[in-house]
N, C-alpha and C positions, 0 to 999 in steps of 0.2 A: 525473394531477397530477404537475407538475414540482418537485423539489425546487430550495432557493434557489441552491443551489451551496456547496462549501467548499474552500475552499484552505488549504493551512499554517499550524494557528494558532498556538495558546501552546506545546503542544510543540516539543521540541529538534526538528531535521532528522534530527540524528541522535549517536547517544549508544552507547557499548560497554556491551552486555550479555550478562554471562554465561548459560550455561542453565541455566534452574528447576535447584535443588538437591535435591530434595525431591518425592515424590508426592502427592497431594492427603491433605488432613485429611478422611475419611471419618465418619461415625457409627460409635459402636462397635458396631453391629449391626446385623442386616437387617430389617426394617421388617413387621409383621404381614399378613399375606397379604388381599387384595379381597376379602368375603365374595360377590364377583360368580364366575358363570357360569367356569369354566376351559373354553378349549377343548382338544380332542385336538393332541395337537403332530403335527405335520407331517413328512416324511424330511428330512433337511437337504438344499437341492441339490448336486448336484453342482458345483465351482470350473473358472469354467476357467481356464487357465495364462495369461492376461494380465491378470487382477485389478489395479488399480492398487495402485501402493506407498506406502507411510506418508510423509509428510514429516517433515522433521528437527523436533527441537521446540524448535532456538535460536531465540529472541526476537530479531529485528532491524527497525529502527525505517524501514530504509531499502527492502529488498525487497519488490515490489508480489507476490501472489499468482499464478500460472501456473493455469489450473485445469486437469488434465485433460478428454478429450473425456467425454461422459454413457458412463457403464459400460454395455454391451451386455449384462449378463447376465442370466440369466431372474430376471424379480423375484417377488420375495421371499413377495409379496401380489399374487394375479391381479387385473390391472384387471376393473373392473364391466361388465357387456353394459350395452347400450344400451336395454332396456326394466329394470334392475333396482331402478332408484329410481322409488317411485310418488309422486304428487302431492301435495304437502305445503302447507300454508301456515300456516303460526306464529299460536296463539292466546295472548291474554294472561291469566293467572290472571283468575279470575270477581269482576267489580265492578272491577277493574283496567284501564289503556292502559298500552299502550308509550309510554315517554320516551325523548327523544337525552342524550347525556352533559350538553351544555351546561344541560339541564334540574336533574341531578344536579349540578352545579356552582352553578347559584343556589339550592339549594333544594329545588327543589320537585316533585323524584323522590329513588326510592331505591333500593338492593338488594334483593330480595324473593328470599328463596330458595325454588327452583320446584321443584329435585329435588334429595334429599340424596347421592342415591347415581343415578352416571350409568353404571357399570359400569367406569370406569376405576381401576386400583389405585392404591396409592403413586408417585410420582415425579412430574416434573412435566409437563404436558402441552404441546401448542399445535396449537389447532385451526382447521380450514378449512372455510366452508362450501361445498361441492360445486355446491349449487344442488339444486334436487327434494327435498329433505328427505336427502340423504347429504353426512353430514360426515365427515370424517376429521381422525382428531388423531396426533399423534406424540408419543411418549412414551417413557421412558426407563424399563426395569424388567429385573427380575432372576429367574432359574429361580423364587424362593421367591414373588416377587408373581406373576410370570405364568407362570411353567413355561418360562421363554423358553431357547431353545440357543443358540450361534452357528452357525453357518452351518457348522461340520466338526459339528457336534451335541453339544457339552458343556453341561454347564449355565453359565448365566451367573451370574457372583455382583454382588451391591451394589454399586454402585447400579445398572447393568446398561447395556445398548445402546439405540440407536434402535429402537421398534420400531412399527407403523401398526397404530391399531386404526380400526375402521368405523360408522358410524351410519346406519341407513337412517328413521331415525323423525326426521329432524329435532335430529338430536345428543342427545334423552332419554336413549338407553342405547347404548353402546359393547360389539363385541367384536373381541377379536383374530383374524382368520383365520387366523392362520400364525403361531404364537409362535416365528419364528428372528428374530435379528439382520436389520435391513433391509440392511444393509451385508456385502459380501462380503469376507471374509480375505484376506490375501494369500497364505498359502497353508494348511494345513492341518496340524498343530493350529494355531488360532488363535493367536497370542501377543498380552497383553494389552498389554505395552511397546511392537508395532508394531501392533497392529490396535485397540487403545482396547477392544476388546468389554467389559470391566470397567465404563467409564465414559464412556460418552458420554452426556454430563448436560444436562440444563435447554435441547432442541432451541426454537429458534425458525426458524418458516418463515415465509417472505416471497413472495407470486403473484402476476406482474402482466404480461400479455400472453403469457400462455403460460409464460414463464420460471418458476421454484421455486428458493429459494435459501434453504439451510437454513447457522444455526450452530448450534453447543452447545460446551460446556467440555469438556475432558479437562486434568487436571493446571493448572486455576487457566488455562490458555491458552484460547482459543478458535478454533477450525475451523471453515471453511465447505464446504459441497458444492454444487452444483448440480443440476439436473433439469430434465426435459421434460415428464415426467409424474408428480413426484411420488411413484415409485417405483423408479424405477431412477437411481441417483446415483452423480457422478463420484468420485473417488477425495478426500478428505479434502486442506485445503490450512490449511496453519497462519496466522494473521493476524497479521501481523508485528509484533514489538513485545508481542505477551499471553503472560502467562507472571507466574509472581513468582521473584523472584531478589536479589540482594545486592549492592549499588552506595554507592560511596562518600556519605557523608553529602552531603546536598543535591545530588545528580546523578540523583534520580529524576525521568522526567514530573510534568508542575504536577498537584496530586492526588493523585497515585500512592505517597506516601511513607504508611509504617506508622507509626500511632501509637502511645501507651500507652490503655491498656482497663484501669480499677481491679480487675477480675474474672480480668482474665489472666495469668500469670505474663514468658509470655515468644511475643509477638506474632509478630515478626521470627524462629520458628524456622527458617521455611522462605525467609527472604530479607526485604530492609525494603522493596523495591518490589514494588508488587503493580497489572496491567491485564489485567483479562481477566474471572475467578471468571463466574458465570452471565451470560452475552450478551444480545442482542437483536437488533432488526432491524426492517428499513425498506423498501422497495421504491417508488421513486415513478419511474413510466415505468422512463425507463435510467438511473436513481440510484438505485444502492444504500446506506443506511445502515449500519452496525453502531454496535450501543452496548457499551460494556463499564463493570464496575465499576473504579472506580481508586481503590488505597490504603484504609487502614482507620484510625479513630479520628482523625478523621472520613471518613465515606467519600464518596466523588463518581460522576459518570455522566460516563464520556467517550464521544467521536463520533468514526467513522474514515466517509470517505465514497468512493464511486468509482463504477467501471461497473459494471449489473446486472450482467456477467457476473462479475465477481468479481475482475475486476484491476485493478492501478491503486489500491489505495485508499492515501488520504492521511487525517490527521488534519482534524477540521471546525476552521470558523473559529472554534468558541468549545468549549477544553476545558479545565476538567471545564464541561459545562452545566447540571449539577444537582450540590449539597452537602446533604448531610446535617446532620445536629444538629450544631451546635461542639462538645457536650459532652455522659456521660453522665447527666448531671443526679443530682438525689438518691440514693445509695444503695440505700435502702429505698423507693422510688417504684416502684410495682407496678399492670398496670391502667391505667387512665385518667389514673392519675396521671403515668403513665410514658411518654403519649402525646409528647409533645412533643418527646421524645429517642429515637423510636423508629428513626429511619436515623442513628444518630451510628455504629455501625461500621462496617456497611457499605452499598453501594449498590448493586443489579445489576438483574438479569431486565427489563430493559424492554419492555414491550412497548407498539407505537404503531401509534393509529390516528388517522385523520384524519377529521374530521363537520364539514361546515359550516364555521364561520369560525374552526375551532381543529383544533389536531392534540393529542391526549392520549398521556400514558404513564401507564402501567400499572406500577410498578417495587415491589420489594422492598427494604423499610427491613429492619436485623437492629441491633438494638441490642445485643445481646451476651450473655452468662450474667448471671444476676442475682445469682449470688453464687459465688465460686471453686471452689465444689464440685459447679457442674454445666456441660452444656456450651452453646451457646446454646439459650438458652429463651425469648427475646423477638425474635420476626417479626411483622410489620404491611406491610398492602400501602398503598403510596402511591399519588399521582395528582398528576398534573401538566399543564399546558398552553403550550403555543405559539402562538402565532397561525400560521395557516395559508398559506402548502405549509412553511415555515420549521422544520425540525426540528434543525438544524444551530449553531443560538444559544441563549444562554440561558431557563431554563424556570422560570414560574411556578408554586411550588406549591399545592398545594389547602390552603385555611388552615384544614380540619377534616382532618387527614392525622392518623393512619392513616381511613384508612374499612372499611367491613364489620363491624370487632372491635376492640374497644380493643386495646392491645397482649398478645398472646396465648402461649398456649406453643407447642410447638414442632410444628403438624399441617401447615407449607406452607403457610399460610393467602397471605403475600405472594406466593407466584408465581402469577399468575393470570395465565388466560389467555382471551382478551376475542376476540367474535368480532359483529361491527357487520354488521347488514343489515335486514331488516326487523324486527325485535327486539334490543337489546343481550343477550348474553348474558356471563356471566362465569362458568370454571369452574375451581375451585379448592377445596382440601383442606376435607373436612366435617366430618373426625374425623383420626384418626391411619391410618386405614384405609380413608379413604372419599375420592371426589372428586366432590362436587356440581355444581351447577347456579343460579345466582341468576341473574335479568333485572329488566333496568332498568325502573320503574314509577311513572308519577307518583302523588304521595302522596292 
């Protein structure tokens, strides 16, 4: 499927911007360990001496992306032989069918969840179906959820790097082969200022004729890599323009400016323009997508478009494509009650896919703390539509949004990550410790 096309839309050409001030606002602490399976960790490999290098992380609106060639070095995670995925075919829970999304959109499907715990720990995921019954997801995690090292062999801390776990049963249970960073350092010890191993957060991968084209966040920015196979990847390239930073009043991207949040003291500490926080991503033939979130209180979904391979990208013809809540509604509005203002701060993680006569996203609403003395505690996952190959214009929302969970506390419940073939499936946070499993089912 070809996408519609985008050209230059409501963003400026091009605007001065300084570099991010500031490092990302992390959680105050690392996140309770997967009661799943730890495997044995692995020797770190050996680097060798032409590893790619870090790109700068100044934010400019006008530089299309160079990608390095695919990294030559031994990956990370050994590809699979060719008899190791057995024959699979996806059953639907008993007295249940499989439904398409568009069913879930009038009605008369739902979320069923199929398995609470898939083996994957905290962080968030995004997975691929391989074919045969072998999925693979990538995820982002740290020494304490997975035992995970960098690639010189230190531990990783919170929120942690890329790293590839496996599924040979049909994506049911996940494990990691090789708990090191998928990504190779640039040179040994890691440093986490040029090599990201700290934080390369909220991956989305994108497969389509071969090509692999992965982003995630690091510092509120977003980077993309490319691939051949899915495990060995080019060196990191920053997406012009993401980042949060400090710009005269009213000279941020349409979107992208900082609001006030009744719950927050002081919003703007890290800058009052903000495009980038958790990505997304698109692939249709040789168009590539990227989505990013823009601006807070209220928050939006903006659209950069170009070549699969990753240069060239320009802003889509219509950005932001998706708003949030105008406002944080009630005070004291908790629950169901709080549903309707659940994306007024912010908007990110999208994820899309395309079925029939519509293209859906999958995005994370974050309404904010619900009261000054905590930190955000209201996430709900969105949904959205477009009519089809069109992902690049304006999107309708799902008028029963959030779906899954009224608006909930703070387990990742919004980043989901949705994988369409002979079964929908959706997997995303169970607990605070857990990452399940739901598939779509008519009611």
């Amino acid at each position: 499927m070809v996408g519609s096309g985008c050209t230059a839309g409501q963003f400026p050409a091009s605007i001065p911007l300084p570099s991010p001030t500031a490092a990302p606002t992390l959680p105050p602490s690392e996140p309770a360990a997967s009661p799943s399976p730890r495997p044995t960790a692995n020797p770190p490999p050996t680097l060798p001496s032409t590893a790619a290098a870090a790109p700068t992380a100044t934010p400019t609106w006008t530089a299309a992306p160079t990608l390095p060639a695919t990294a030559t070095t031994a990956p990370a995670v050994p590809p699979p032989t060719a008899t190791a995925a057995p024959a699979y075919a996806p059953l639907p829970p008993a007295g249940r069918a499989f439904a398409p999304l568009a069913a879930f959109w009038d009605g008369s499907a739902e979320w069923f969840l199929e398995l609470y715990d898939v083996g994957l720990p905290v962080g968030e995921s995004d997975t691929v179906d391989r074919g045969g019954g072998e999925f693979w997801s990538y995820l982002h995690a740290s020494h304490l959820s997975a035992g995970v090292v960098d690639q010189c062999g230190d531990p990783v801390p919170f929120p942690g790097c890329v790293t590839l776990w496996r599924s040979w049963d049909g994506g049911a249970s996940f494990a990691l082969e090789n708990p090191v960073c998928l990504f190779p350092c640039r040179s040994c010890p890691c440093d986490p200022a040029r090599d990201h191993t700290h934080q390369q957060q909220y991956p989305r991968v994108a497969l389509a004729g071969g090509r692999w084209v992965m982003v995630y966040e690091w510092g509120a920015g977003t980077y993309l890599r490319t691939s051949s196979d899915g495990v060995r990847w080019s060196g990191e390239v920053h997406v012009p323009g993401t980042g949060q930073w400090n710009a005269e009043p009213g000279t941020c991207p349409p979107g992208a400016s900082i609001g006030e949040h009744p719950h927050i003291y002081d919003e703007t500490e890290y800058g009052n323009c903000l495009v980038g926080a958790p990505p997304g991503i698109y692939l249709a033939g040789e168009t590539l997508y990227v989505f990013v979130g823009l601006g807070r209180d209220p928050g939006h979904m903006g659209c950069y478009v170009g070549a699969a391979s990753g240069g060239g990208l320009s802003h889509c013809a219509a950005n932001p494509i998706l708003t949030g809540a105008a406002e944080y509604g009630p005070l004291d509005a908790l629950g169901a009650a709080a549903n309707p203002y659940f994306d007024f701060r912010t908007i990110s993680s999208a994820d899309v896919v395309c079925e029939g006569a519509w293209c859906y996203m999958f995005y994370e609403g974050v309404r904010g703390p619900s009261s000054p003395t905590v930190v955000d505690d209201q996430f709900g996952l969105g949904l959205a539509r477009s009519p089809a190959p069109t992902v690049d214009g304006q999107w309708e929302k799902y008028p029963r949004n959030p779906i899954i969970l009224d608006l909930p506390g703070n387990v990742g419940v919004g980043h989901a990550d949705v994988v369409v073939g002979p079964a929908t499936y959706l997997y995303t946070a169970t607990s605070p410790g857990t990452r399940g499993r739901y598939v779509l089912v008519y009611k």
